[in-house]
C-alpha positions in Angstrom: 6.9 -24.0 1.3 9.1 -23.3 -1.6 13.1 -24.0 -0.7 13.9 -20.7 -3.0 11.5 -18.4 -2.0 11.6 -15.5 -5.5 13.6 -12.4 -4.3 15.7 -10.3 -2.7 16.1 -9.8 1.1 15.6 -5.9 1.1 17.0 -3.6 4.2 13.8 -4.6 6.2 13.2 -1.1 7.6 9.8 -1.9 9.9 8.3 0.8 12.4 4.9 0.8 14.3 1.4 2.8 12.5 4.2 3.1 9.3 1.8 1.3 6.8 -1.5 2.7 8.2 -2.6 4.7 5.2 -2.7 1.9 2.8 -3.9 -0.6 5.5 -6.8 1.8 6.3 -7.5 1.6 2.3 -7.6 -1.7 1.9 -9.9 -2.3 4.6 -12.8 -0.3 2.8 -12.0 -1.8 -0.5 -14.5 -3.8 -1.9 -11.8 -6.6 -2.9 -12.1 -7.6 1.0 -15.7 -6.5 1.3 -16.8 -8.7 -1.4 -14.3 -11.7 -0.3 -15.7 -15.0 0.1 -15.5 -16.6 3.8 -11.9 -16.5 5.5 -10.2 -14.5 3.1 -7.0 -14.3 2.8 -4.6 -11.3 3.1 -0.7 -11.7 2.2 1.9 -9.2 4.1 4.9 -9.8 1.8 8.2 -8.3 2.6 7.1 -7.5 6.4 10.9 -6.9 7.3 12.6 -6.8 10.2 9.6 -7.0 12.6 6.2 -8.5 12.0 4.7 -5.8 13.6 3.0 -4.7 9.7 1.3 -8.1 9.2 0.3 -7.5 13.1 -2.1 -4.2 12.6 -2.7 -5.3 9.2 -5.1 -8.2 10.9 -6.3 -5.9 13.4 -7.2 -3.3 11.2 -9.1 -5.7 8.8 -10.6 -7.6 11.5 -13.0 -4.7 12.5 -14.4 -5.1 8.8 -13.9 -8.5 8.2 -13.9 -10.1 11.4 -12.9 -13.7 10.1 -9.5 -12.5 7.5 -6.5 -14.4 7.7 -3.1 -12.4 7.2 -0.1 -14.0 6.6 3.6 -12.2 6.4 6.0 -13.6 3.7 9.8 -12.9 4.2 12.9 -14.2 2.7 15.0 -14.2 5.9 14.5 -16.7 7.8 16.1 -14.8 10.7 12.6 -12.1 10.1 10.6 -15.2 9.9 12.2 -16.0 13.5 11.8 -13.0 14.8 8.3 -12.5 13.8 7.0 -15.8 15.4 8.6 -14.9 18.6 6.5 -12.3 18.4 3.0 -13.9 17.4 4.3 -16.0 20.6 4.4 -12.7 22.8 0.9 -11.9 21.4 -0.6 -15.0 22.0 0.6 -14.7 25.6 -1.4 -11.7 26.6 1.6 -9.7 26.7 1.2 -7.2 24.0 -1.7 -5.1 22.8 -2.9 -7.1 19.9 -5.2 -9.7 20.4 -3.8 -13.0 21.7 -6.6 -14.9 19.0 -5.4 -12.6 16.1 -4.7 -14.9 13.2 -2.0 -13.8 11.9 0.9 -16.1 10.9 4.6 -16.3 9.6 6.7 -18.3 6.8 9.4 -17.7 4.6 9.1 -16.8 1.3 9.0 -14.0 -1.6 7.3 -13.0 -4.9 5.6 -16.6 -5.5 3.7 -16.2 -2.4 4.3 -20.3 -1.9 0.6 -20.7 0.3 -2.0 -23.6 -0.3 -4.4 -21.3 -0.6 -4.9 -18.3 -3.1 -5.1 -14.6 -1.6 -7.7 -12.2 -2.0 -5.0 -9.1 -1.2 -1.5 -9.0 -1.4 0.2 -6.0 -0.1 4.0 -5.4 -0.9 5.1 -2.3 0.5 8.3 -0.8 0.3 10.0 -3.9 -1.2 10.2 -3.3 -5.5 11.3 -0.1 -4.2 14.9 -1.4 -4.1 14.6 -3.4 -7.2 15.5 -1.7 -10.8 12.6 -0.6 -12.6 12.8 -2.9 -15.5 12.4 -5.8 -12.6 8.9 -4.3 -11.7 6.4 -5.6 -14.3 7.7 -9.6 -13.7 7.6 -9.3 -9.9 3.8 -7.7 -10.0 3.1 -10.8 -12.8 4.6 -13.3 -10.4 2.3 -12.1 -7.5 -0.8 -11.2 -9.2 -0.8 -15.1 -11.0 -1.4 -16.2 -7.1 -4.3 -14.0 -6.6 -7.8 -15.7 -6.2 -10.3 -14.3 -8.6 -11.8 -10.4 -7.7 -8.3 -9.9 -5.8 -5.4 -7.4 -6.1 -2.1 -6.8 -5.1 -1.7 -3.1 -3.8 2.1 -2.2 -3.9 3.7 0.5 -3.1 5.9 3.5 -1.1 6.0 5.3 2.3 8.2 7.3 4.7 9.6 6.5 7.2 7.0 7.5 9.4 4.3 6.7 7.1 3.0 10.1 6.1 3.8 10.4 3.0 2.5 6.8 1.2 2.2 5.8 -2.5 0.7 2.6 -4.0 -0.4 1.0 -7.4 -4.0 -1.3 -7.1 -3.2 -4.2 -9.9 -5.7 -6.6 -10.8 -5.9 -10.6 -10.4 -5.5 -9.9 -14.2 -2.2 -8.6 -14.1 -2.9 -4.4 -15.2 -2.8 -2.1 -13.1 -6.0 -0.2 -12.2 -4.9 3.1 -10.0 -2.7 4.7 -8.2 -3.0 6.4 -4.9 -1.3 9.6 -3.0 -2.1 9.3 1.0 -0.4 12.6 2.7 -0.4 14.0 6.0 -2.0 17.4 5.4 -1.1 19.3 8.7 2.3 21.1 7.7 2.1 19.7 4.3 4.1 22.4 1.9 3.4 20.8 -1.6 2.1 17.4 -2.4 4.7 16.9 -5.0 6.5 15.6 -1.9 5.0 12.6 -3.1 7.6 12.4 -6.1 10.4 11.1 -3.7 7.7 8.0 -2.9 6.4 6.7 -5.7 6.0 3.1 -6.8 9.3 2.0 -8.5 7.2 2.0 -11.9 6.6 5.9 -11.7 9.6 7.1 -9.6 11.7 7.9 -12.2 8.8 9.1 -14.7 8.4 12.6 -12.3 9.6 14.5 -15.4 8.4 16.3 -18.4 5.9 14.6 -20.9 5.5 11.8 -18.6 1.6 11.5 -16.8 3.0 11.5 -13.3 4.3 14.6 -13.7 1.6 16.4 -15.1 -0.3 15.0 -12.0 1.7 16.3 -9.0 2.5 19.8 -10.8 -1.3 20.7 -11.3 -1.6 19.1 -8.1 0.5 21.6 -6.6 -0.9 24.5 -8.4 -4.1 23.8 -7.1 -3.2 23.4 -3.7 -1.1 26.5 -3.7 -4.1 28.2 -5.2 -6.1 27.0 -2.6 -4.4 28.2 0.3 -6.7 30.8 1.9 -8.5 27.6 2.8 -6.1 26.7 5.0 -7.3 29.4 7.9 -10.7 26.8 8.5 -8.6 23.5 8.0 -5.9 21.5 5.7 -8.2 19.0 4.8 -10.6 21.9 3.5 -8.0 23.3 1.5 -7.1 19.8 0.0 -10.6 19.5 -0.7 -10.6 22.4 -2.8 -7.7 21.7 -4.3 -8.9 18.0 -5.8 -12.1 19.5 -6.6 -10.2 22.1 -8.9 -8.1 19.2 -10.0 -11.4 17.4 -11.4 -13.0 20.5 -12.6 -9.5 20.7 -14.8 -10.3 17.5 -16.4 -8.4 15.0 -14.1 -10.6 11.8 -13.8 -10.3 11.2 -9.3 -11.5 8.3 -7.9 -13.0 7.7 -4.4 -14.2 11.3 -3.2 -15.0 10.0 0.2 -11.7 9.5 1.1 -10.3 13.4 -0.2 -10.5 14.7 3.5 -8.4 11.7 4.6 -5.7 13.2 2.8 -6.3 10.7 -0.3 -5.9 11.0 -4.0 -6.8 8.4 -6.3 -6.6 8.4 -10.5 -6.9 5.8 -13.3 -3.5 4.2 -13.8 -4.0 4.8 -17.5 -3.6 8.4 -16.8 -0.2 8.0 -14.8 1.3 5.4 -17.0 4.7 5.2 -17.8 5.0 6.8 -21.6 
């Protein structure tokens, strides 16, 4: 393990189901589909609990049944913490799966592992980096990847309904980005603005591809609100199908009534 793991110890906000969205995501990805034997799957920045790296491996483990996850911290108190944990766990004593496999270690952005990951998922940790910092971290991370993998980082709430994330390429560019919203009581998606990926947060204004995203977006859903009487998900429906129809290329239709929007990153791209 690397003596200076590459980083910053962020706040370490953790809280259960937080990072479901983008877990659920990642488990129907073909990255881990596709993933040779044993794959492995890096939580990095987990925080102050492991609980993330925890329902990460249970989540995967109904589609890939033999993953490996392993949660990366720079504290070494977290690092602590988390073990106790995977001790409680392997005791019977909480509801994962005493078996899960699922481990701990300290360390940051070069992900300092014998072997090379298929997924990496950093998750609310760039976010308190300055945006110029943002293209050398994901370069750092994406060099570990094993070939076909990706690093999916991003943004979420607090209690993970409103979720954000950039899929980036074993290659280094960045192939999409994704909006994952609880529908029920939604008022406009452009709620999304206060969650974006570090790289786009500060791009929600005029002239910049981001921007033009969430403001059709919310024209679309506003104009689709008589759809709202039979459900929210209809309405969103509607609203990405209008969204396409006006020339926006979406990804990943099967996922719309999951509250899901997905578009080339070319189209998003900081200008």
């Amino acid at each position: 393990m690397s003596p200076t793991p590459s980083g910053r110890i962020t706040r370490g906000t953790t809280g259960t189901n937080r990072l479901r969205r983008v877990d659920r995501w990642v488990a129907r990805h073909r990255a881990l589909r596709t993933a040779e034997p044993e794959p492995l799957v890096v939580d990095l920045g987990f925080g102050a609990s492991g609980v993330t790296a925890l329902e990460l491996e249970a989540r995967l483990h109904r589609i890939r049944p033999d993953v490996r996850v392993y949660g990366l911290e720079i504290d070494p108190a977290r690092v602590a913490r988390a073990r106790a944990q995977l001790d409680a766990v392997r005791d019977g004593s909480t509801a994962f799966r005493p078996d899960a496999r699922v481990s701990f270690a300290r360390g940051g952005f070069e992900i300092p592992l014998p072997d090379r990951p298929r997924i990496i998922r950093a998750f609310n940790v760039l976010r308190q980096y300055d945006e110029d910092e943002v293209p050398a971290a994901w370069e750092r991370m994406t060099a570990r990847l094993d070939a076909g993998g990706m690093l999916v980082e991003g943004t979420c709430d607090e209690l993970g309904r409103i979720s954000t994330w950039v899929e980036i390429g074993s290659d280094g560019i960045p192939r999409t980005l994704t909006i994952s919203l609880r529908l029920t009581g939604l008022e406009l998606p452009s709620i999304a603005a206060e969650r974006l990926p570090k790289a786009l947060i500060h791009r929600n204004v005029p002239g910049e591809g981001v921007y033009d995203l969430l403001r059709a977006l919310d024209a679309e859903w506003t104009r689709a609100a008589p759809l709202a009487t039979f459900s929210p998900a209809q309405r969103w429906q509607a609203a990405l199908s209008a969204l396409e129809a006006g020339g926006w290329p979406l990804r990943q239709r099967s996922r719309w009534r999951l509250g899901e929007l997905t578009v080339p990153w070319e189209r998003v791209a900081p200008r």
